[in-house]
TORPAVO-605193 format. One record per residue: residue in three letters; x, y, z of N, C-alpha, C in turn. Coordinates in Angstrom, 2 decimals, always signed. Example, Ala and Ser with C-alpha at 12.3 -4.5 7.8 and 13.67 -1.06 7.14 Angstrom:
! TORPAVO-605193
{'ala' {+13.19 -5.69 +7.80} {+12.30 -4.50 +7.80} {+13.20 -3.30 +7.80}} {'ser' {+12.85 -2.25 +7.08} {+13.67 -1.06 +7.14} {+12.90 +0.03 +7.87}} 
This chain:
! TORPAVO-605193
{'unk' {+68.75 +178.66 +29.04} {+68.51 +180.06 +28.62} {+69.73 +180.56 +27.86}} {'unk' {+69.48 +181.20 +27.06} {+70.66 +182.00 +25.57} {+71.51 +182.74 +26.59}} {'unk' {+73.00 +182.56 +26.51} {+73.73 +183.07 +27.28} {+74.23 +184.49 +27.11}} {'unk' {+73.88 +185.08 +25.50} {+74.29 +186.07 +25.30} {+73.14 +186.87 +26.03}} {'unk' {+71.81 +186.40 +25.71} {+70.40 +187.19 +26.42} {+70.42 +187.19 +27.89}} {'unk' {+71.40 +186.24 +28.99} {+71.20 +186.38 +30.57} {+72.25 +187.82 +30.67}} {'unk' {+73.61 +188.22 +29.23} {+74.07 +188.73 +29.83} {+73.81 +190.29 +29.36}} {'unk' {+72.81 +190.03 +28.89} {+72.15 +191.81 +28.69} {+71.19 +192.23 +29.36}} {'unk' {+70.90 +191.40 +30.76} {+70.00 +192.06 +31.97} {+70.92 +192.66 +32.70}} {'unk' {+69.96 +193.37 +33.52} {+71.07 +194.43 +34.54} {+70.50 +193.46 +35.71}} {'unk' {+69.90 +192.77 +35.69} {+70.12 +191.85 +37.04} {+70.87 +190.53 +36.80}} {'unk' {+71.78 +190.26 +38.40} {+72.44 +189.32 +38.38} {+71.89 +187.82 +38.79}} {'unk' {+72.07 +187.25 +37.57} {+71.52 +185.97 +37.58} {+72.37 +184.54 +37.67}} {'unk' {+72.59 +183.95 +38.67} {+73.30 +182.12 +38.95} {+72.44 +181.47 +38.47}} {'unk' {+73.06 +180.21 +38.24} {+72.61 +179.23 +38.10} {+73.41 +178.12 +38.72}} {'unk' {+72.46 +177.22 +40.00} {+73.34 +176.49 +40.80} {+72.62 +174.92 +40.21}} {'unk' {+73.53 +173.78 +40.31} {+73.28 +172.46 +40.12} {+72.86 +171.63 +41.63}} {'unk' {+72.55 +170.38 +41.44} {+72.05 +170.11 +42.65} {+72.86 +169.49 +43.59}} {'unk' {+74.25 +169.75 +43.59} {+75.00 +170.14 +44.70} {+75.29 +171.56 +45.10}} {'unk' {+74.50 +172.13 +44.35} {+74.42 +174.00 +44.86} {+75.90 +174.54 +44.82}} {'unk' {+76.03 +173.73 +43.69} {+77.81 +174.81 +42.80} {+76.98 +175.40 +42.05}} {'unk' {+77.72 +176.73 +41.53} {+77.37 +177.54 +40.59} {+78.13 +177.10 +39.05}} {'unk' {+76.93 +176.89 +38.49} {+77.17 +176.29 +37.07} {+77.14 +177.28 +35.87}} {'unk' {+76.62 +178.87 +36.50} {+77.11 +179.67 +35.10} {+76.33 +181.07 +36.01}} {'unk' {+77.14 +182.26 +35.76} {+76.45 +183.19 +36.12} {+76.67 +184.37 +34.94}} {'unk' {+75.63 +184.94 +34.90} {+75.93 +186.19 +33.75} {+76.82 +187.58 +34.07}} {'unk' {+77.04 +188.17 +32.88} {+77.35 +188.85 +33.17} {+77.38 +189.96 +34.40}} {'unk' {+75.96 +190.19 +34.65} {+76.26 +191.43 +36.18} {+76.73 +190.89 +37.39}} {'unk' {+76.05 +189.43 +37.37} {+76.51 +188.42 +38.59} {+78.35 +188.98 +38.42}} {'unk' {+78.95 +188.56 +37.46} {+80.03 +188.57 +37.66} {+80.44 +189.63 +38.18}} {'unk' {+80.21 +190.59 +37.49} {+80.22 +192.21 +37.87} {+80.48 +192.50 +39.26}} {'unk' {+79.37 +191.84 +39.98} {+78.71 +191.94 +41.50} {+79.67 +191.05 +42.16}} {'unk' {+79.60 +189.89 +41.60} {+80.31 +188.86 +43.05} {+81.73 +188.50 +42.15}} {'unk' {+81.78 +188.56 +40.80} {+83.37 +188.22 +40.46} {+83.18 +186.95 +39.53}} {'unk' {+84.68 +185.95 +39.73} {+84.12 +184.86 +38.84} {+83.88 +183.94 +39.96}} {'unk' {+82.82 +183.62 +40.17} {+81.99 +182.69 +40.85} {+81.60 +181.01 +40.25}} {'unk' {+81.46 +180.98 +38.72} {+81.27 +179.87 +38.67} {+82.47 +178.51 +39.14}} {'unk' {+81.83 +177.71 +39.15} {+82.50 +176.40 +39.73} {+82.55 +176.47 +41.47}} {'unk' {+82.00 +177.92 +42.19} {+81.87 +177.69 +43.43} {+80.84 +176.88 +44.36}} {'unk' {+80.75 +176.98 +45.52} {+79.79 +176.11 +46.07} {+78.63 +177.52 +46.48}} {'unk' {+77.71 +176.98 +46.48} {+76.98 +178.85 +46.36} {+76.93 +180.07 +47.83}} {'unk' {+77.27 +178.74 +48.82} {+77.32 +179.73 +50.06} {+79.39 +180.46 +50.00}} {'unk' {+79.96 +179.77 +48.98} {+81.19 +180.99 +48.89} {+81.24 +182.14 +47.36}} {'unk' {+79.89 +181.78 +46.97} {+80.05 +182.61 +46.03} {+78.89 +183.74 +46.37}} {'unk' {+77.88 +183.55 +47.50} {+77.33 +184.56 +47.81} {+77.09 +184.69 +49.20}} {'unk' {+78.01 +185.96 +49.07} {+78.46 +186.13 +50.62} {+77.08 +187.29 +51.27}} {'unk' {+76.12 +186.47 +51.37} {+74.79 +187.62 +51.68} {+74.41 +187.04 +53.07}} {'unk' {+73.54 +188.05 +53.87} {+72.23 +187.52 +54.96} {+71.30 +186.69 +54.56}} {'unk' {+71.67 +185.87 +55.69} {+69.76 +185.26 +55.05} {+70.30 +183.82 +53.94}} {'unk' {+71.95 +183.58 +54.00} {+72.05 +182.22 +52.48} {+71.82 +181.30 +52.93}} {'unk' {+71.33 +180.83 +54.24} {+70.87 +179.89 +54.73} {+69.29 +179.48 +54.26}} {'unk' {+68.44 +180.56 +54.29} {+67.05 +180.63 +53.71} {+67.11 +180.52 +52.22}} {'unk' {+68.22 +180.74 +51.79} {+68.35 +180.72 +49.97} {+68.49 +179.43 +50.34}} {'unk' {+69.29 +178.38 +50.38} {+69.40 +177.16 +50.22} {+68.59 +176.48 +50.66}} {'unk' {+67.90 +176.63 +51.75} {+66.55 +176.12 +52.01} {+65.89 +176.09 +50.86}} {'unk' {+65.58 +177.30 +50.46} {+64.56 +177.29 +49.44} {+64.77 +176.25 +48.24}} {'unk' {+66.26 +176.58 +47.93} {+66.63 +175.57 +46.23} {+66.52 +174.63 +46.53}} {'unk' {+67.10 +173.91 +47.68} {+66.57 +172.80 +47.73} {+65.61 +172.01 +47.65}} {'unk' {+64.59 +172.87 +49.11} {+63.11 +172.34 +48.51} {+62.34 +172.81 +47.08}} {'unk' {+62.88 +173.29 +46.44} {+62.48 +174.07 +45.29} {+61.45 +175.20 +45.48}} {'unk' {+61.34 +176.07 +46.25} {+60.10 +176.92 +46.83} {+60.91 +178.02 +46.20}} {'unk' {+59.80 +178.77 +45.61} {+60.02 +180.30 +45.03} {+59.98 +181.07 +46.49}} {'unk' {+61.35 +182.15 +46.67} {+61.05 +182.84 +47.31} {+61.81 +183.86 +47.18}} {'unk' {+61.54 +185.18 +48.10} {+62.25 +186.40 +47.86} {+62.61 +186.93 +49.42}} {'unk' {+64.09 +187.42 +49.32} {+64.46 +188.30 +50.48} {+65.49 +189.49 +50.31}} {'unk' {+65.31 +190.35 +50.93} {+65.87 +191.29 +51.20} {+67.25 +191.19 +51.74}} {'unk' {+68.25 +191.79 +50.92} {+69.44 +191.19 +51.95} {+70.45 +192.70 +52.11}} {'unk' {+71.83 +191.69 +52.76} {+72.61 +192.97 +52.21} {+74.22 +191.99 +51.76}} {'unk' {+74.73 +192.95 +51.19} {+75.78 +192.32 +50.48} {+77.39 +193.26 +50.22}} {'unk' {+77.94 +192.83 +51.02} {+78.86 +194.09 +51.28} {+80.39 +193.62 +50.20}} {'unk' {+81.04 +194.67 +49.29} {+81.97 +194.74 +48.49} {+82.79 +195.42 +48.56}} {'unk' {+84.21 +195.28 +48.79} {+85.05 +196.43 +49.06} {+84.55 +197.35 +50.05}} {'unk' {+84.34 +196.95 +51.16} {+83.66 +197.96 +52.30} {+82.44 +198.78 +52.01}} {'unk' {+82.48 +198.43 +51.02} {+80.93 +198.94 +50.70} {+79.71 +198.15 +51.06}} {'unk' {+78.61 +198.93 +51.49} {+77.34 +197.52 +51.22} {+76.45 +197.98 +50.41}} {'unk' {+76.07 +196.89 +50.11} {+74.81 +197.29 +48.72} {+73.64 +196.50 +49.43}} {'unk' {+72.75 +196.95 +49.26} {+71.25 +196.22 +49.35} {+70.70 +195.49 +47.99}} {'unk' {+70.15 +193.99 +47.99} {+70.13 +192.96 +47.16} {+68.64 +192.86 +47.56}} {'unk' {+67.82 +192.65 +46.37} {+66.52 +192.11 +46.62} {+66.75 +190.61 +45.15}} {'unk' {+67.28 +189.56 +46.81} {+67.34 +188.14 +46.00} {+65.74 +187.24 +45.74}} {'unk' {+65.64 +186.85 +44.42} {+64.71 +185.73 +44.43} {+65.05 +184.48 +44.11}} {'unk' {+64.53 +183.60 +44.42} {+64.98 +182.19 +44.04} {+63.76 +181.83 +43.69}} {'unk' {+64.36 +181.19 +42.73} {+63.20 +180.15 +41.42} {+64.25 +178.88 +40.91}} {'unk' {+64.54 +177.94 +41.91} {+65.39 +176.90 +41.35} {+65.37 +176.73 +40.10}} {'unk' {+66.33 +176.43 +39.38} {+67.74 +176.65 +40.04} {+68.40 +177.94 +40.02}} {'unk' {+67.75 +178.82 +39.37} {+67.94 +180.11 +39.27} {+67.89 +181.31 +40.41}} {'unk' {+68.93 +181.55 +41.19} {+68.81 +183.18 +41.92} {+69.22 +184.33 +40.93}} {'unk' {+68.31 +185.12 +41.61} {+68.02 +186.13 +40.87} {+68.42 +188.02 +41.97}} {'unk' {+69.35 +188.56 +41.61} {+69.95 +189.42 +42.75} {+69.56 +190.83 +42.34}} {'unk' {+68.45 +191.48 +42.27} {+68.49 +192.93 +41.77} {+69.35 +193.91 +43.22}} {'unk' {+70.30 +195.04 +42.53} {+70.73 +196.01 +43.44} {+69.52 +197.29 +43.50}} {'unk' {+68.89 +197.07 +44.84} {+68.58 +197.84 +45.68} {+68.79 +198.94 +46.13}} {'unk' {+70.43 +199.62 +46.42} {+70.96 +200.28 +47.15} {+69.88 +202.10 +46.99}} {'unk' {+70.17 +202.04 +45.56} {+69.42 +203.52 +45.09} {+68.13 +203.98 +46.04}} {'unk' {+67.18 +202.67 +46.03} {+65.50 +202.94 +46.69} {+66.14 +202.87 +47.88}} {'unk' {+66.95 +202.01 +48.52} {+66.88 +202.27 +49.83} {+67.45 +203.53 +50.31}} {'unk' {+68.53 +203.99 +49.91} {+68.96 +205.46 +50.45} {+68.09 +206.50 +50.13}} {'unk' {+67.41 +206.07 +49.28} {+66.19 +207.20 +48.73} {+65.02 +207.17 +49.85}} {'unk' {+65.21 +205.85 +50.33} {+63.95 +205.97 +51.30} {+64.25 +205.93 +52.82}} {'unk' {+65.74 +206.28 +52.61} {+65.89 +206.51 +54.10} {+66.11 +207.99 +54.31}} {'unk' {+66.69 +208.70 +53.10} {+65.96 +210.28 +53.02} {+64.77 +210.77 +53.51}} {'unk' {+63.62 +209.94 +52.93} {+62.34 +210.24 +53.14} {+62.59 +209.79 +54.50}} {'unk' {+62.73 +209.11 +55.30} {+62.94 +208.92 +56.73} {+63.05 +210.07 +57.28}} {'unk' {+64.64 +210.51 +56.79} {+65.19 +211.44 +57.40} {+64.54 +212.84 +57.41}} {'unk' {+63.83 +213.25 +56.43} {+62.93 +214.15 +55.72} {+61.53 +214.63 +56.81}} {'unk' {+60.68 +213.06 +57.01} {+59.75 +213.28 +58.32} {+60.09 +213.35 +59.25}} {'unk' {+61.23 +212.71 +59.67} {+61.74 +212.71 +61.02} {+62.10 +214.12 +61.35}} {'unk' {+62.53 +214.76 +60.43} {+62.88 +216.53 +60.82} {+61.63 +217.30 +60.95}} {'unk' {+60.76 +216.72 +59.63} {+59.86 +217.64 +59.89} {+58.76 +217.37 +61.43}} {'unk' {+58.30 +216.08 +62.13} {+57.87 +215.76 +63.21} {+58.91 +216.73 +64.01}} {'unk' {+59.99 +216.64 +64.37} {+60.81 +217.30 +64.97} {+60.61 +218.77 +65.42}} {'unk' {+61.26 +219.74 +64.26} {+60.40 +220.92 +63.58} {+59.10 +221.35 +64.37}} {'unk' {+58.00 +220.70 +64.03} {+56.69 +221.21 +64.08} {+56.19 +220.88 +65.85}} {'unk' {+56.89 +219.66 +66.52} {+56.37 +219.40 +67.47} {+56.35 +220.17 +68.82}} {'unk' {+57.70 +221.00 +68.78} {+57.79 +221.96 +69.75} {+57.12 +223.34 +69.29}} {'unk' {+56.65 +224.37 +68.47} {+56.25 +224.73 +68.16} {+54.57 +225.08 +68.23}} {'unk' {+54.32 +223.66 +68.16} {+52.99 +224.05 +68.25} {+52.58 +222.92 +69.76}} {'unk' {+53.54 +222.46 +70.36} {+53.50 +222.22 +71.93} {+52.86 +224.34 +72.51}} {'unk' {+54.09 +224.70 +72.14} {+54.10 +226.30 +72.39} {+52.35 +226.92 +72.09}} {'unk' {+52.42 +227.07 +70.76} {+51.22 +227.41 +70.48} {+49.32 +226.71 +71.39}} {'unk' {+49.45 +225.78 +71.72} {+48.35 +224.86 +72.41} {+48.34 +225.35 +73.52}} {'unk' {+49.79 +225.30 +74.10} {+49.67 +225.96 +75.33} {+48.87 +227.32 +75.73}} {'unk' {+49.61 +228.22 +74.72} {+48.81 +229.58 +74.93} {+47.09 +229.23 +74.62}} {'unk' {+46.99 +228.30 +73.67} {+45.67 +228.90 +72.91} {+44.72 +227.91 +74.58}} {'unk' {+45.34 +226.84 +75.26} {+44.08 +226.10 +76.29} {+44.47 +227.54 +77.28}} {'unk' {+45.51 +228.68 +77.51} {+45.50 +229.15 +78.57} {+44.06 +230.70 +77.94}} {'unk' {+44.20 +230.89 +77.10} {+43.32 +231.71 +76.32} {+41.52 +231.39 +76.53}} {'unk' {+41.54 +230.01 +76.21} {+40.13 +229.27 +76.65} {+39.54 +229.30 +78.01}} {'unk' {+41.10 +229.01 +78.69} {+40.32 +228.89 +80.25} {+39.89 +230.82 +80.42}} {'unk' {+39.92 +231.61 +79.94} {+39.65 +233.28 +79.97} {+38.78 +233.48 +79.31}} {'unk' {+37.89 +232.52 +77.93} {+37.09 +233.31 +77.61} {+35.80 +233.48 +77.83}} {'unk' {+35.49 +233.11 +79.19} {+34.24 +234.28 +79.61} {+34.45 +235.40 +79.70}} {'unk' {+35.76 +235.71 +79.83} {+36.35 +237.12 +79.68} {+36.30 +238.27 +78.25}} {'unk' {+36.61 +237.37 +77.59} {+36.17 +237.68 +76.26} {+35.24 +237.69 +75.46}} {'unk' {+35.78 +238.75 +74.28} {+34.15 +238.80 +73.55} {+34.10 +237.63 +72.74}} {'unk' {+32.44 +237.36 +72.35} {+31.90 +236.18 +72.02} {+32.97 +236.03 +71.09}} {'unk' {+32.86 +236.63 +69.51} {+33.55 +236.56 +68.23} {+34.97 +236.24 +68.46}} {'unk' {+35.94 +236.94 +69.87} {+37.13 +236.22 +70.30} {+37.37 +235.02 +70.31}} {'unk' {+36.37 +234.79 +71.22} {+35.92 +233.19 +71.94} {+35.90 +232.39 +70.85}} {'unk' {+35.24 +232.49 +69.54} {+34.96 +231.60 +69.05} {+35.78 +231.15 +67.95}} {'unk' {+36.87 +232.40 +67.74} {+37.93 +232.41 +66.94} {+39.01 +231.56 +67.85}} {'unk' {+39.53 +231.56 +68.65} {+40.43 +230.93 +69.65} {+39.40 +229.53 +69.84}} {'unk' {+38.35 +228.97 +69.88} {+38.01 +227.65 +69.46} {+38.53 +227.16 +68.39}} {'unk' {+38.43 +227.91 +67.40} {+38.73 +227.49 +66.02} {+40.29 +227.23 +65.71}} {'unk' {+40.96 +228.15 +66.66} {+42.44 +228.09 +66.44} {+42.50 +226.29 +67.13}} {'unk' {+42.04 +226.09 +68.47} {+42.03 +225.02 +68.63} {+42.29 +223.63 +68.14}} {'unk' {+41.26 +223.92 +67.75} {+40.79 +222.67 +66.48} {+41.52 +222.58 +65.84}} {'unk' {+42.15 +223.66 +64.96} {+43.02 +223.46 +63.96} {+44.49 +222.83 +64.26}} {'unk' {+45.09 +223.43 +65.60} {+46.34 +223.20 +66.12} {+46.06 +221.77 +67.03}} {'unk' {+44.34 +221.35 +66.90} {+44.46 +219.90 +67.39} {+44.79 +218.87 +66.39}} {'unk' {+44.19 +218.94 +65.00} {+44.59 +218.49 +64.52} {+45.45 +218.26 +63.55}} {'unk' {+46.55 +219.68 +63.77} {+47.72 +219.40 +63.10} {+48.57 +219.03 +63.90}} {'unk' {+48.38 +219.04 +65.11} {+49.40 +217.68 +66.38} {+48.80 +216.29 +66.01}} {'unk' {+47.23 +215.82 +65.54} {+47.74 +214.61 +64.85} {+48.11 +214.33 +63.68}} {'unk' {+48.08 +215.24 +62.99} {+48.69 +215.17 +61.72} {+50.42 +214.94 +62.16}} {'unk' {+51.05 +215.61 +62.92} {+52.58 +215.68 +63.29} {+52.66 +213.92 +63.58}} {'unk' {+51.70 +213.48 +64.95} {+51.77 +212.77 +65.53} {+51.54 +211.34 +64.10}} {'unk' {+50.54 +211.32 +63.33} {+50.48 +210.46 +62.32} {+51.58 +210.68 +61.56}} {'unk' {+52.81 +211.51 +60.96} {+53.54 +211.56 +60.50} {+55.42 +210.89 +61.31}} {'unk' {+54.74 +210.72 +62.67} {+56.18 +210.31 +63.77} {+55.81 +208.42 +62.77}} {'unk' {+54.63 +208.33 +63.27} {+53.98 +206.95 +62.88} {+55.00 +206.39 +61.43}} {'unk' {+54.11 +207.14 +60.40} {+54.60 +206.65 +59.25} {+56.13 +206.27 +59.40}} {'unk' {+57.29 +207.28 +59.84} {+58.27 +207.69 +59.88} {+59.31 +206.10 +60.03}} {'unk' {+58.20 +205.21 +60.88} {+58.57 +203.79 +61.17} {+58.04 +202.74 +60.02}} {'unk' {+57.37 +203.36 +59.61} {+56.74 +201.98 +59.02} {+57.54 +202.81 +57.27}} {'unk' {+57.24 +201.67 +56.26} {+57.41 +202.16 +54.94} {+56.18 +203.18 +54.26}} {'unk' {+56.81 +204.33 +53.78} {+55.56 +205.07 +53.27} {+55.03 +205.10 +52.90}} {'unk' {+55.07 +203.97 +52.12} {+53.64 +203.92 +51.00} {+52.40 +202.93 +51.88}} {'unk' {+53.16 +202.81 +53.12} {+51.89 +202.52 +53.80} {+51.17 +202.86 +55.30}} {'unk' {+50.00 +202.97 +55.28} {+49.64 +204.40 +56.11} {+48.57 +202.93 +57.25}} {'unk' {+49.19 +203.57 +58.24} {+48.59 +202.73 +59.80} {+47.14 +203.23 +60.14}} {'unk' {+46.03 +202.86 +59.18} {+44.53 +203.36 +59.53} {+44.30 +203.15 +61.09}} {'unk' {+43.59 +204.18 +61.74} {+43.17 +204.24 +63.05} {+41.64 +204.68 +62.53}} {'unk' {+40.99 +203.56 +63.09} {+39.76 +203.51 +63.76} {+38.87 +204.30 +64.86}} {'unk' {+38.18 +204.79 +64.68} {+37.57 +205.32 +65.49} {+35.93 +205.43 +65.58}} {'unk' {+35.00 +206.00 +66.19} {+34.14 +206.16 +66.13} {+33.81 +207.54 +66.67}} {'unk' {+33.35 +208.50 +65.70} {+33.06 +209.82 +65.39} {+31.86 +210.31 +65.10}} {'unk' {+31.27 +211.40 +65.67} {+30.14 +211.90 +64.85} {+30.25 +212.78 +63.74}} {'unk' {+29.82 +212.43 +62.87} {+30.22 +212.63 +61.63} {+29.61 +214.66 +61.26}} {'unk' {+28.63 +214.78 +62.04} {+28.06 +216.12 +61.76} {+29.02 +217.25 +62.21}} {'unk' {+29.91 +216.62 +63.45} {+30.88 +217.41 +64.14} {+31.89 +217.92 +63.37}} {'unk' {+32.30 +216.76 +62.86} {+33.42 +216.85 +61.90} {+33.40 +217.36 +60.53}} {'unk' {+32.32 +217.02 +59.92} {+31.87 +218.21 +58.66} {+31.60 +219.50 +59.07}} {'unk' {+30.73 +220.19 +60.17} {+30.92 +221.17 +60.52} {+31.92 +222.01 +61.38}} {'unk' {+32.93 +221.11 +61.59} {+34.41 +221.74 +62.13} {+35.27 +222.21 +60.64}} {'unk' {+35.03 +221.44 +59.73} {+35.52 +221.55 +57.90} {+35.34 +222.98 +57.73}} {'unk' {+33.68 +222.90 +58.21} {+32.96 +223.90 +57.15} {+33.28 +225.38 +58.21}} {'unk' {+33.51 +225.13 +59.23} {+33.92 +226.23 +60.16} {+35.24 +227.02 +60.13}} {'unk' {+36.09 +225.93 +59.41} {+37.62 +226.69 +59.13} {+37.85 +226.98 +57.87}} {'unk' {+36.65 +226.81 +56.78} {+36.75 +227.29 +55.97} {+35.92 +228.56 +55.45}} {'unk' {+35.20 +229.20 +56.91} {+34.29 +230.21 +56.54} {+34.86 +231.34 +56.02}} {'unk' {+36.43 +231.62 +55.95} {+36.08 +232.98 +55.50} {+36.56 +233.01 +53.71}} {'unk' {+36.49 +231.55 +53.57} {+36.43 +231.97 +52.39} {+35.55 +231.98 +51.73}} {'unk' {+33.86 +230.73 +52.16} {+32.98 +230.70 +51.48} {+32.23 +232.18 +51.75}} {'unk' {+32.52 +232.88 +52.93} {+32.03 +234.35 +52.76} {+32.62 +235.31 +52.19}} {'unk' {+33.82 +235.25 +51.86} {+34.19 +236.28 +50.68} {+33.30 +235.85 +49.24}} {'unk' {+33.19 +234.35 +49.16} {+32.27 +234.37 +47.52} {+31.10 +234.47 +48.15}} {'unk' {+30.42 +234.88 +49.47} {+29.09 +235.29 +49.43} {+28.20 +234.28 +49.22}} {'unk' {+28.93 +233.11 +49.60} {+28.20 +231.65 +49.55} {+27.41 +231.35 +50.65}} {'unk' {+26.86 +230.24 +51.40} {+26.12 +229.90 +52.19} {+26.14 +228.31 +52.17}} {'unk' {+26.60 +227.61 +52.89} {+26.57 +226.00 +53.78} {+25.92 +226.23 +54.39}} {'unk' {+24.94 +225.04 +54.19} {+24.07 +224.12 +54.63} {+24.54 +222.14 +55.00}} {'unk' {+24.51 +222.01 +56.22} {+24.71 +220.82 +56.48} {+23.51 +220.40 +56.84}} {'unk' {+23.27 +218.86 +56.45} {+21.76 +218.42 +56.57} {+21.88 +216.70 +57.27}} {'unk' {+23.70 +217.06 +57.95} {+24.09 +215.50 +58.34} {+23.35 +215.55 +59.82}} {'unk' {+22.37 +214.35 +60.10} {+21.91 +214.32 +61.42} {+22.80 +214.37 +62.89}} {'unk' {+22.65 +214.95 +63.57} {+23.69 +214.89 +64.82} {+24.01 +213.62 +65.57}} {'unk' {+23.12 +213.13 +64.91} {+23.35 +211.24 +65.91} {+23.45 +210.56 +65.45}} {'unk' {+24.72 +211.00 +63.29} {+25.26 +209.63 +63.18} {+26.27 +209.42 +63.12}} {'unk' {+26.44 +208.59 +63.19} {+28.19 +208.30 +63.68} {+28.94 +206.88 +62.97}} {'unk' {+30.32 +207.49 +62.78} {+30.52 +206.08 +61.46} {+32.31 +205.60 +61.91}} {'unk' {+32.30 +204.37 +62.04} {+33.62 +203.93 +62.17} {+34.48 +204.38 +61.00}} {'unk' {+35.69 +205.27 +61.60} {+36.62 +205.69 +60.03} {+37.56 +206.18 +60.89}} {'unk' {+38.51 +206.99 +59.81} {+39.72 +207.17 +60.51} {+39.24 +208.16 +60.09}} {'unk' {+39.31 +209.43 +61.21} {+38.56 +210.77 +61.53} {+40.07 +211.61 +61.06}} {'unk' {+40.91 +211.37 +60.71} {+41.98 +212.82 +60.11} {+42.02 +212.34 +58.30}} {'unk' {+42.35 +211.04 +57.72} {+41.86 +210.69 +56.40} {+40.59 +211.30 +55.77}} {'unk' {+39.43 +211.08 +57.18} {+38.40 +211.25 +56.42} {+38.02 +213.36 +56.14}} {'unk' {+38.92 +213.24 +57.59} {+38.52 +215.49 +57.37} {+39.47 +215.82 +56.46}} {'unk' {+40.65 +215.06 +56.03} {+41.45 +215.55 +54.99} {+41.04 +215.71 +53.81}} {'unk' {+40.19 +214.90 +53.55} {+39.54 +214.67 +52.53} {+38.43 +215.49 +52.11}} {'unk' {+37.63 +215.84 +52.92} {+36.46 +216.43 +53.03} {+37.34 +218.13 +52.79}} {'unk' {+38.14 +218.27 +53.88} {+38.69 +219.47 +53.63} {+39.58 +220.08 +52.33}} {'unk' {+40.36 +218.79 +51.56} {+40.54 +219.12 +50.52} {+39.34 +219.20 +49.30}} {'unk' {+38.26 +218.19 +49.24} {+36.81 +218.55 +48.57} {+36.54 +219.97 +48.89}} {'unk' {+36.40 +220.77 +50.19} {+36.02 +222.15 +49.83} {+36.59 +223.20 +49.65}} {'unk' {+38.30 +222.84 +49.85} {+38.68 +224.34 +49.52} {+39.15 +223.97 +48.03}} {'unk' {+39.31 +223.00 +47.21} {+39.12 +222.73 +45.77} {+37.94 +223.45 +44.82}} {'unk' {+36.66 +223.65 +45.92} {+35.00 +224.03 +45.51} {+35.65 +225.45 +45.68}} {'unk' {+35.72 +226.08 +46.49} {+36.36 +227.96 +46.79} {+37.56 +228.58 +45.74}} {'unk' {+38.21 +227.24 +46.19} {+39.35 +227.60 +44.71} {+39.25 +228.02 +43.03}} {'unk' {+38.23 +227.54 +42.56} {+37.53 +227.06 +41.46} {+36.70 +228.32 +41.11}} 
C-alpha cells in the first residue's frame, strides 16, 4: 500500500511480518504509539486483549476488539481490527465519554423520577382504597391518574434497564395483553382533548384479543399516533 496514502488516514495502521515485528506503521500509528517500527508487536502495542490480536494474525482470522490503551497517564479507548498483516487502531475515546454521559444522563433521570412518583402512587392506591366514598367522576379521574403514574414507573423502570445495556439497544419484554384494554386506556387519557375538538372514538377491537408484544412500545406508539391526530 502507497505510503504517502496510509499516512493521510486518521486511523492508525501497522504492518507486522511473520515474526510479528512491526515492519512499517503510518503516520497516526506513530502519533499514537511513537516509533514502533522494527518492534516485536506485543512491545509496540501496549493494549488489552494483545494476546487475542496475535492469535488472530497468526491464524490469519479477521477480527475486531475493543480495547484500552493508556499514554502518558492518560487512557484512550481503541477499536482494534486485524486483517493480517494489517492492525488497524481507530481512537474511540470521544463516543465513549459521550456515551457514558448518556449513562450518566438516565441514571439521574431514573433517580429523579423514582422517588417522586414512589410518593405520588402512594397517595393515588390510598385515594382508591376511598372511592366508594367518592363521587363517580372523582373515582374515575384518580383511576386514570393511576394508569398513567403506572406506566410512567415502567417507563422509569425500562429506562434503569437501558441505563446497563448500550442505547441504541432496547431489551423487548414480552408479554401477553389484551389489546382492547390498552387502546382504550390510550383513548381514555387522551379524552380531554378529543372533546375539546368535539370528536368522538369509537373502538371496534374485540375484548378477547390478545397479542404477544411489548405492551409500553406498543401504547407508546399508539399514544404518540393519537395525540399527533389532536395536534394536527
Amino acid at each position: 500500500m502507497n505510503e504517502s496514502l496510509l499516512d493521510e488516514l486518521n486511523e492508525a495502521i501497522i504492518m507486522v511480518d511473520e515474526g510479528l515485528v512491526v515492519t512499517r506503521a503510518n503516520l497516526s500509528a506513530r502519533k499514537m504509539l511513537g516509533d514502533v517500527e522494527g518492534l516485536a508487536l506485543p512491545d509496540a502495542l501496549h493494549v488489552q486483549g494483545i494476546s487475542k490480536i496475535v492469535d488472530n494474525l497468526i491464524s490469519g482470522t479477521n477480527y475486531t476488539i475493543d480495547t484500552i490503551f493508556v499514554k502518558d497517564d492518560t487512557t484512550h479507548y481503541l477499536k482494534i481490527r486485524v486483517s493480517a498483516p494489517y492492525i488497524i487502531a481507530r481512537n474511540i475515546t470521544s463516543e465513549k465519554l459521550f456515551e457514558s454521559a448518556k449513562m450518566d444522563f438516565v441514571n439521574s433521570i431514573v433517580h429523579e423520577f423514582s422517588t417522586p412518583l414512589a410518593v405520588i402512587n402512594g397517595y393515588v392506591q390510598l385515594l382508591i382504597e376511598k372511592k366508594m366514598e367518592l363521587p363517580a367522576d372523582v373515582s374515575e379521574t384518580i383511576e386514570r391518574i393511576a394508569r398513567s403514574t403506572g406506566r410512567l414507573s415502567r417507563l422509569v423502570e425500562e429506562l434503569g434497564i437501558l441505563s446497563n445495556l448500550e442505547l441504541q439497544n432496547y431489551r423487548v419484554k414480552i408479554e401477553t395483553v389484551n389489546l382492547k384494554e390498552l387502546i382504550d386506556e390510550s383513548v381514555s387519557d387522551l379524552e380531554s382533548k378529543w372533546k375539546r375538538k368535539k370528536l368522538k372514538i369509537t373502538t371496534t377491537v374485540s375484548p378477547n384479543t390478545y397479542a404477544a408484544v411489548d405492551s409500553l412500545l406498543l401504547f407508546r406508539h399508539w399514544d404518540s399516533l393519537l395525540f399527533g391526530m389532536f395536534e394536527t
